[in-house]
MIZA-324041 format. One record per residue (C-alpha): residue in one letter; x, y, z. Coordinates in Angstrom, 2 decimals. Example, Ala and Ser with C-alpha at 12.3 -4.5 7.8 and 13.67 -1.06 7.14 Angstrom:
// residues 2
FIKOL   resn        c1        c2        c3
FIKOL      a     12.30     -4.50      7.80
FIKOL      s     13.67     -1.06      7.14
END
This chain:
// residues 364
FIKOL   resn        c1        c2        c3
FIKOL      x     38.55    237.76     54.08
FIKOL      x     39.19    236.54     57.82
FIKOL      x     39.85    233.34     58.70
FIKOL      x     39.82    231.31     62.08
FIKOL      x     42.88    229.89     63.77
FIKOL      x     42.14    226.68     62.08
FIKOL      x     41.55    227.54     59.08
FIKOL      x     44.46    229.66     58.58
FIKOL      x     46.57    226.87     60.07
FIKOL      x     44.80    224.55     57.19
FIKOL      x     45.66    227.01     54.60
FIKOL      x     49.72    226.63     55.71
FIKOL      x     49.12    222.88     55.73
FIKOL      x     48.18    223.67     52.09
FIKOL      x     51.12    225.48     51.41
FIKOL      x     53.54    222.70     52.42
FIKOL      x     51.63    220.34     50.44
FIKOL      x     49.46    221.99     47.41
FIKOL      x     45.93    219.74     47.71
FIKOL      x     46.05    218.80     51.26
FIKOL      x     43.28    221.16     52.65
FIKOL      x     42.02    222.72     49.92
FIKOL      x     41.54    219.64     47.79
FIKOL      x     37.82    218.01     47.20
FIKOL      x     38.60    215.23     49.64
FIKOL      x     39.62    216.91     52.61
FIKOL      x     35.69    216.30     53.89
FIKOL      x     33.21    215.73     56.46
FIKOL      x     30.96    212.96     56.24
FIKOL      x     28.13    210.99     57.19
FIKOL      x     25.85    208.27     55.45
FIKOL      x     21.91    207.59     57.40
FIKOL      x     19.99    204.54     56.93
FIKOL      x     16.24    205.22     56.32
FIKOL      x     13.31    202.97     57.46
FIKOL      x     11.00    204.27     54.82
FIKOL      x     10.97    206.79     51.67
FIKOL      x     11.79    210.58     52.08
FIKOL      x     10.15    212.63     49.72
FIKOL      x     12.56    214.01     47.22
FIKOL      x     11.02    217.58     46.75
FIKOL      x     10.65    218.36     50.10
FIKOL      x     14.01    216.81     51.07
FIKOL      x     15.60    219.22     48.39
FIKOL      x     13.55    222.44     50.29
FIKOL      x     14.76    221.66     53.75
FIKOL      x     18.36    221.59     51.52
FIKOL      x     17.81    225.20     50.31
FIKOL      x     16.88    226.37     53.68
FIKOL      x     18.88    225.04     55.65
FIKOL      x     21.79    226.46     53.15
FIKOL      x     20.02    230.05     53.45
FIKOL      x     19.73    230.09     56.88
FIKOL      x     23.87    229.76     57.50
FIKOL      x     26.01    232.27     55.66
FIKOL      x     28.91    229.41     55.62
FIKOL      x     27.32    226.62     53.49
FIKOL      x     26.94    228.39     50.62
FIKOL      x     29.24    230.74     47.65
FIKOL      x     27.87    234.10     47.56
FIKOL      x     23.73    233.88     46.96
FIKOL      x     23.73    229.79     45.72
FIKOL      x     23.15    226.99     47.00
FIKOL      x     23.74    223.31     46.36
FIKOL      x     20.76    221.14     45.25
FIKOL      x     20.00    217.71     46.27
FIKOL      x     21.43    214.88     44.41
FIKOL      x     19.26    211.89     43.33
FIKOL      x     21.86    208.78     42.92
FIKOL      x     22.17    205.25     42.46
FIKOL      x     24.64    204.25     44.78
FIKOL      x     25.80    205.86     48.15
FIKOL      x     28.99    206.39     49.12
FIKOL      x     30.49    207.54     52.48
FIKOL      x     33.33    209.71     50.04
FIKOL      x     32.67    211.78     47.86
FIKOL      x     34.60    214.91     46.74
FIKOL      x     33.37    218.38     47.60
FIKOL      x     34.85    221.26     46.29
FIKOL      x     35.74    224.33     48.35
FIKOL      x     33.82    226.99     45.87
FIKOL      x     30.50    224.40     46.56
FIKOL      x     31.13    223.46     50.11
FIKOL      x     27.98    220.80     50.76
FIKOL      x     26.66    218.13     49.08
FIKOL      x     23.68    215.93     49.74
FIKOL      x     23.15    212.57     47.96
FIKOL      x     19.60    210.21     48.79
FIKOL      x     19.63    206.88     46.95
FIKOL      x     16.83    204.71     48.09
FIKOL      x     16.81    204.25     52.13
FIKOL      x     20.44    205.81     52.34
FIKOL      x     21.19    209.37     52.71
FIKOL      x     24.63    210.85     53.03
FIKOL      x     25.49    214.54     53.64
FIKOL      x     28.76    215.97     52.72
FIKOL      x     30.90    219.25     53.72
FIKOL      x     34.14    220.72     53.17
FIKOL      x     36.58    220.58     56.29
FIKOL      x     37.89    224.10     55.65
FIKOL      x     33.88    225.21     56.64
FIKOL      x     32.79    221.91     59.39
FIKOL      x     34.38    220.10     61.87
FIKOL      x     32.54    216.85     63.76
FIKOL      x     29.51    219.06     65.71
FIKOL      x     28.53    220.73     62.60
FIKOL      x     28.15    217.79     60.06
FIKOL      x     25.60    216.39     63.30
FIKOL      x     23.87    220.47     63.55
FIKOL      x     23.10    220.39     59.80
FIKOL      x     21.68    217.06     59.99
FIKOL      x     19.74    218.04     63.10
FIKOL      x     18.59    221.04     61.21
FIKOL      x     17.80    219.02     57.98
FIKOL      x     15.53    216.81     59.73
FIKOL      x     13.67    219.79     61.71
FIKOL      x     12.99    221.57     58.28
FIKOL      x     11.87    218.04     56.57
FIKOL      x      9.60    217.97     59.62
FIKOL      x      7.97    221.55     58.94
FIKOL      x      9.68    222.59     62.69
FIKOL      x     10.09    226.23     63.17
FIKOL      x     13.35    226.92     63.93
FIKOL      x     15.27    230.21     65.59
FIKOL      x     17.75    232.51     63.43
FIKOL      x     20.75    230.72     63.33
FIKOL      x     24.21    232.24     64.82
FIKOL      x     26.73    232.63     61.57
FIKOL      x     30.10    231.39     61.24
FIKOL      x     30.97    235.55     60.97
FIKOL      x     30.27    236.45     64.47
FIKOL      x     32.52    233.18     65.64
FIKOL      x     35.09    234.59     63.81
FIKOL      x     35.21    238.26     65.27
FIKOL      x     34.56    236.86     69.03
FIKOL      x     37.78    234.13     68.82
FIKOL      x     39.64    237.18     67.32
FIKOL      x     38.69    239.60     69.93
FIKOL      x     39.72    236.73     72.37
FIKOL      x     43.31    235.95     70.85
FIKOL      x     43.96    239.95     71.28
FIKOL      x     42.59    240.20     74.70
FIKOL      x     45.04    236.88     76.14
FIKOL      x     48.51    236.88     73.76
FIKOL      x     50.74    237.96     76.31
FIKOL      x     49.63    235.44     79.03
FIKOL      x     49.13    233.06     76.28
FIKOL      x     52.56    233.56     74.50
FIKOL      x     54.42    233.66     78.13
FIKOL      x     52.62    230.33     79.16
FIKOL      x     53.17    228.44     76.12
FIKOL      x     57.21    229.59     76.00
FIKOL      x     57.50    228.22     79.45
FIKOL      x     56.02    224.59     78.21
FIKOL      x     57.92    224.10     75.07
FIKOL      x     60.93    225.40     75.82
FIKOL      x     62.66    221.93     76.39
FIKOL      x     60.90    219.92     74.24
FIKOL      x     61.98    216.84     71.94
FIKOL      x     60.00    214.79     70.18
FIKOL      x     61.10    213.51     66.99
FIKOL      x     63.85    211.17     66.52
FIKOL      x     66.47    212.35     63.79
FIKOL      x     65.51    211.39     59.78
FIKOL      x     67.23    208.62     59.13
FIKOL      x     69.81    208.30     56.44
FIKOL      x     67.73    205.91     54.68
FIKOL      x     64.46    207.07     55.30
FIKOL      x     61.23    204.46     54.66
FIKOL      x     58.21    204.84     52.61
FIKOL      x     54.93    206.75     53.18
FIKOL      x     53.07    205.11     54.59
FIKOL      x     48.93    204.95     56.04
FIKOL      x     47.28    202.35     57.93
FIKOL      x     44.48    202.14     60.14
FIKOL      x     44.87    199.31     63.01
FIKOL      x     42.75    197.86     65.91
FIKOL      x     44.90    199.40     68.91
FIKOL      x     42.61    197.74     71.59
FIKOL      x     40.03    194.76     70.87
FIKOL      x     36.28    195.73     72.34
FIKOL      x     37.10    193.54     75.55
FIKOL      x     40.17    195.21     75.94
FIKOL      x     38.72    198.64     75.50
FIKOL      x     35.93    198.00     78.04
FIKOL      x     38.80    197.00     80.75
FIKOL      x     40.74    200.38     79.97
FIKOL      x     37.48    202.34     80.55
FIKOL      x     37.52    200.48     83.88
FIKOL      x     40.85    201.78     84.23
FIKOL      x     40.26    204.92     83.45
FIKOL      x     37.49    205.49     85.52
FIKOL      x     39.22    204.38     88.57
FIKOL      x     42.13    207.04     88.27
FIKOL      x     39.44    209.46     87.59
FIKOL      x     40.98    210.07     84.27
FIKOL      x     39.77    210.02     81.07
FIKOL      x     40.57    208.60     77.50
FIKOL      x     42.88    211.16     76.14
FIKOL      x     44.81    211.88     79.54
FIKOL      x     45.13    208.43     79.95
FIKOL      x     46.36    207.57     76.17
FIKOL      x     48.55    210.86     75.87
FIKOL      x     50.32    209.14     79.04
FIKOL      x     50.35    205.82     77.07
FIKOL      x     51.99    207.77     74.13
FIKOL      x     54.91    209.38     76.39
FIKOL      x     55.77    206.10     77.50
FIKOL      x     55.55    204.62     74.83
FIKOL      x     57.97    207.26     72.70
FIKOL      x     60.26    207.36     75.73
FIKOL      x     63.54    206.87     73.92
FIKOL      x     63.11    209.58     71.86
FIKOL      x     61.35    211.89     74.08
FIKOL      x     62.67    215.20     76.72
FIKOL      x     61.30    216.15     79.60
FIKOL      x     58.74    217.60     77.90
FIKOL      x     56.72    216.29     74.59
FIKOL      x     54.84    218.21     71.92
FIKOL      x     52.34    217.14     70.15
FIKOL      x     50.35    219.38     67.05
FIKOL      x     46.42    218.61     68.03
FIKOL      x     42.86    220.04     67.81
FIKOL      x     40.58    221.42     70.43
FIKOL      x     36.80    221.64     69.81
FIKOL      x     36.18    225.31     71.02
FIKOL      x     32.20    225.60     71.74
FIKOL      x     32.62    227.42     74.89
FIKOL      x     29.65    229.94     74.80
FIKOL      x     26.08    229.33     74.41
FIKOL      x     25.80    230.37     70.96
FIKOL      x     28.74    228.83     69.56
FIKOL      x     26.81    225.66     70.50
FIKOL      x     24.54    226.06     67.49
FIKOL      x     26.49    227.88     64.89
FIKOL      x     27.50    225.83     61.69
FIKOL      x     31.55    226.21     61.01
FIKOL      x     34.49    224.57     62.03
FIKOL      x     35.09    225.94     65.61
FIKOL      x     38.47    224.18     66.34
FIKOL      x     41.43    225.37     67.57
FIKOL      x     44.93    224.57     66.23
FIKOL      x     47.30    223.95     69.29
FIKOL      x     49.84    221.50     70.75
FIKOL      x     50.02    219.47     73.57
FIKOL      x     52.90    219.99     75.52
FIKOL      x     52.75    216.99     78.60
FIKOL      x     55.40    215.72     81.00
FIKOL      x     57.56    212.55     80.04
FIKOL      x     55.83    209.26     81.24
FIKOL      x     57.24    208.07     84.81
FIKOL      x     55.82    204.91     83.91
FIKOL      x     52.99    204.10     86.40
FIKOL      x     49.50    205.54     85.25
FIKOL      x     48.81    206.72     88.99
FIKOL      x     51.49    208.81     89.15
FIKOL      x     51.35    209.94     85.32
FIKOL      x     47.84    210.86     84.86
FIKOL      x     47.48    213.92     87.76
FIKOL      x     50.23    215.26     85.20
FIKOL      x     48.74    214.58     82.03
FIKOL      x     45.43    216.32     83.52
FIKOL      x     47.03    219.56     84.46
FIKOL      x     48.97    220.23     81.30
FIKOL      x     46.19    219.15     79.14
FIKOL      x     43.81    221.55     80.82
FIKOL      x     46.62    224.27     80.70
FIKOL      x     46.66    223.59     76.88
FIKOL      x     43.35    224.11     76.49
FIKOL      x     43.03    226.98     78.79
FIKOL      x     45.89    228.80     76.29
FIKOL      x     44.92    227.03     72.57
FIKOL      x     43.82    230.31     71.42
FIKOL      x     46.94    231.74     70.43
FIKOL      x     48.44    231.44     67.00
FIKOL      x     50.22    228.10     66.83
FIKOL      x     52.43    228.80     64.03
FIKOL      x     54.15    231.50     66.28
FIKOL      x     55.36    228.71     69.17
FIKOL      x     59.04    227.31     68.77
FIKOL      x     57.82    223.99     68.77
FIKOL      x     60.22    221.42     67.35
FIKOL      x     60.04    220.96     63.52
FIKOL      x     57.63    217.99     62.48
FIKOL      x     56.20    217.49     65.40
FIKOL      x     53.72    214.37     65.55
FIKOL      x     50.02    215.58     65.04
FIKOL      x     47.78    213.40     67.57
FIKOL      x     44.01    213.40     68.29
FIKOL      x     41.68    211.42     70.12
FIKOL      x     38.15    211.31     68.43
FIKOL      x     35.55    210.53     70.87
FIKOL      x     32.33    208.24     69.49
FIKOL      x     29.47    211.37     69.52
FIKOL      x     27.60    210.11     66.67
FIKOL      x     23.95    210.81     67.25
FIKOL      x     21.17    208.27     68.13
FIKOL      x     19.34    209.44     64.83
FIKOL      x     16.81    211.90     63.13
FIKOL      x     13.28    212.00     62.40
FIKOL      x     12.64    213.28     59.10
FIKOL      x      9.13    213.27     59.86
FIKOL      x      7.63    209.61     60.09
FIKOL      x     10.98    208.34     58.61
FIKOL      x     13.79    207.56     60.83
FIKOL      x     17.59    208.05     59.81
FIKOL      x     20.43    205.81     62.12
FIKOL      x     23.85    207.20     61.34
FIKOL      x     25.44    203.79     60.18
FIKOL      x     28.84    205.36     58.96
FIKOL      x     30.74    208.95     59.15
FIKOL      x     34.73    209.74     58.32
FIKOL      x     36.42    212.60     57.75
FIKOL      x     39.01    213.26     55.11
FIKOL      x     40.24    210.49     52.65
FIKOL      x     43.88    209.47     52.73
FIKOL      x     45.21    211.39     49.73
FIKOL      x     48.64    210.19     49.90
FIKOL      x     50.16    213.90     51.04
FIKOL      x     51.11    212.13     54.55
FIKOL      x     53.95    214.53     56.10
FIKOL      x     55.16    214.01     59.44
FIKOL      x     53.59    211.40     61.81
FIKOL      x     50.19    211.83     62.81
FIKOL      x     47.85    209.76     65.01
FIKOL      x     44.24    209.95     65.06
FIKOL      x     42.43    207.60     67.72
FIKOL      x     38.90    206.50     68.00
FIKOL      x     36.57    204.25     69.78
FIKOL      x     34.26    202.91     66.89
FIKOL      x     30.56    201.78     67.11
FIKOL      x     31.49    198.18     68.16
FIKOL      x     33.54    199.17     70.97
FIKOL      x     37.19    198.78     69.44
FIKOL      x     39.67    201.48     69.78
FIKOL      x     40.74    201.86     66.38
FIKOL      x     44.17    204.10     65.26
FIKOL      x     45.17    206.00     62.03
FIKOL      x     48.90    206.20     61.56
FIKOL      x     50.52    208.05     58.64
FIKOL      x     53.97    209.93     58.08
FIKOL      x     55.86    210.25     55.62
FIKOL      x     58.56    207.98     56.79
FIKOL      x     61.79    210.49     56.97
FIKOL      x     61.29    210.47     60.76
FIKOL      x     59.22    208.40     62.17
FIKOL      x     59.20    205.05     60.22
FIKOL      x     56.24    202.21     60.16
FIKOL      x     58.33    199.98     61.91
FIKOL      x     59.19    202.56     64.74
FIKOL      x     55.27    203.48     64.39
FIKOL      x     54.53    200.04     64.94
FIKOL      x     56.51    199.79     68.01
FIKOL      x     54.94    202.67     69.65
FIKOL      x     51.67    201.53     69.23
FIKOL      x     52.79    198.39     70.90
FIKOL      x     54.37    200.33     73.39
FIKOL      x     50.62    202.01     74.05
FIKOL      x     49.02    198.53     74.34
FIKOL      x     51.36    197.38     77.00
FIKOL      x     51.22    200.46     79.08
FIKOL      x     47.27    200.18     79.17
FIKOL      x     47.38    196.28     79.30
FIKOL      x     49.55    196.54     81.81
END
C-alpha cells in the first residue's frame, strides 16, 4: 500500500515509540454547539455518504455509523481499522478522525460536507486521497536532486540540541499562556509593521531565544500544509509534508532577523517534498509548529446552526521524545504553547527559559 511523506514519517515515529501514531488517540477533533435539534436519521445518512463519497474514511466497503450519546467529549479514541467517528448528544455534536488519514483542513471539509448532505445540497465527485498520493510521488521524483542538493547546503552546519545531561529530568508536558491577549494583539502590530508574519517572526524569537546552544544554522523537525493545486483543496486526507526548518541564528534585532527568517522559510517550503528521513539533520532535533486559528465561522445543517466551540488534535499519551513545540493563537486571543520532551536533552527548566527567552524578544 503507498503512503504519503507524512504518513510514512508517522509510521517511523511509531517505530521509535510503539502507540504513538498508530494508537486510538493520535486524533483529529472537533465538538459544534447546536441551536436546535438535528434529526438523528438523517444526520446518520449524510454520515454514510459522506463516508462513501471519500475512499479514505472508510476500511474496505464499511462505514462508521452515527453514535447517539449522553455526554460529549472533545477526546475520544478512534481506531486506525475505523478511522471516523461521529457522536450527537443533545445540542453538541463532535466529529472524530484518525491523524494517520486528516490533518486540520480535512476535519473542517468533512464537516463542510456533513452539513451540505444534512441540507439535501448536491455536491460534485469528490477528489480521493489516491490521486494525492500518486501526484506528491510523481513530484518527489521529478525535484530530488535539486531538493537533496538544496537541503545538504542548509543543514550542513547545524546544532541544535544541547548535550543529554548526566542526570537527565523527567518527561514532562505542559501547555502555557506564552503571550496574554493584550500582548498578542501588540505582537500582531509588530508583526505587521516588519511585514512579517507569526511564524517568521516567532521562529526568529526561538533562535534567540536557544542562542547558547544554537550554530549558525538551526533545525527544526516541522509540518507544512501542502494544498497547492486546485483539487487538493477539496480532497479529504492528511496533505502535510514532513520537513525541517533550517533558519539563520538570531542577530538579535527583529528588523534585521526577519528578511532572514522569510527567505529560508520560503526555501523550506519550496524543497519540503523530499524524504525527510534521508537529511543529516542532527539527532533529536526539536519538532516546532505554529498552528494558526482557521476554525470555521460554523455550519448550517439545514435550519440548525453548528459554532465550532472546541477542536484539538492528539491527546498527550505520555510517549513525549525529544522536545517539541506546538504554538497557537486560541479563540480569546492568547497565544498559547505545548511543550513536551522527554527530558534527556532539553529539560523543563531549560524549556522554561526559552520560552521566556521568546517573550522578551517579542516584548521587547
Amino acid at each position: 500500500m503507498r503512503t504519503s511523506l507524512w504518513q510514512s514519517f508517522a509510521l517511523e515515529l511509531d517505530a521509535r515509540r510503539p502507540g504513538f501514531a498508530l494508537g486510538p488517540w493520535f486524533t483529529m477533533n472537533a465538538m459544534l454547539a447546536l441551536d436546535g435539534e438535528l434529526d438523528a436519521g438523517r444526520l446518520a445518512a449524510a454520515f454514510d455518504t459522506l463516508q462513501r463519497r471519500h475512499d479514505i474514511l472508510r476500511t474496505d466497503s464499511r462505514t462508521a455509523e452515527l453514535e447517539l450519546v449522553r455526554e460529549a467529549a472533545l477526546h475520544i479514541p478512534v481506531p486506525l481499522a475505523a478511522p471516523i467517528r461521529l457522536q450527537l448528544s443533545g445540542d453538541r455534536l463532535t466529529l472524530h478522525l484518525h491523524h494517520m488519514v486528516s490533518d486540520p483542513v480535512t476535519l473542517w471539509l468533512a464537516l463542510t460536507e456533513l452539513a451540505a448532505l444534512y441540507s439535501g445540497e448536491d455536491l460534485p465527485s469528490a477528489p480521493q486521497y489516491a490521486d494525492y498520493l500518486l501526484d506528491e510521488a510523481e513530484q518527489v521524483g521529478r525535484n530530488t536532486d535539486a531538493a537533496g542538493a538544496w537541503w545538504q547546503s542548509r543543514v550542513t552546519d547545524a546544532k541544535i540540541c544541547p548535550q543529554p545531561s548526566s542526570a537527565p529530568g523527567s518527561p514532562f508536558a505542559y501547555r502555557s499562556e506564552l503571550l496574554s491577549a493584550a500582548e498578542a494583539a501588540r505582537v500582531d502590530q509588530l508583526i505587521r509593521s516588519h511585514r512579517s508574519t507569526p511564524l517568521v517572526t516567532l521562529l526568529a524569537a526561538l533562535a534567540s531565544a536557544m542562542e547558547p546552544s544554537a550554530g549558525d544554522t538551526l533545525v527544526f523537525n516541522t509540518l507544512f500544509s501542502k494544498r497547492d493545486r486546485p483539487a487538493w483543496q477539496r480532497v479529504l486526507g492528511p496533505c502535510l509534508v514532513p520537513s525541517v526548518l533550517a533558519i539563520p541564528r538570531s542577530t538579535g534585532s527583529l528588523a534585521t532577523d526577519v528578511p532572514a527568517m522569510r527567505d529560508a522559510v520560503v526555501g523550506c517550503s519550496r524543497y519540503a517534498r523530499y524524504p525527510v528521513l534521508e537529511l543529516e539533520v542532527p539527532p533529536r532535533t526539536p519538532f516546532f509548529e505554529y498552528v494558526p486559528q482557521q476554525w470555521p465561522g460554523g455550519y448550517d445543517f439545514g435550519a440548525v446552526r453548528g459554532e465550532v466551540i472546541a477542536a484539538a488534535g492528539p491527546k498527550d499519551t505520555g510517549l513525549a521524545d525529544a522536545l517539541a513545540i506546538r504554538v497557537r493563537p486560541t479563540a480569546d486571543g492568547v497565544l498559547a504553547g505545548h511543550f513536551s520532551g522527554d527530558g534527556s536533552d532539553w529539560s523543563e527548566p531549560l524549556v522554561k527559559a526559552v520560552a521566556s527567552g521568546v517573550r522578551d524578544y517579542l516584548l521587547g
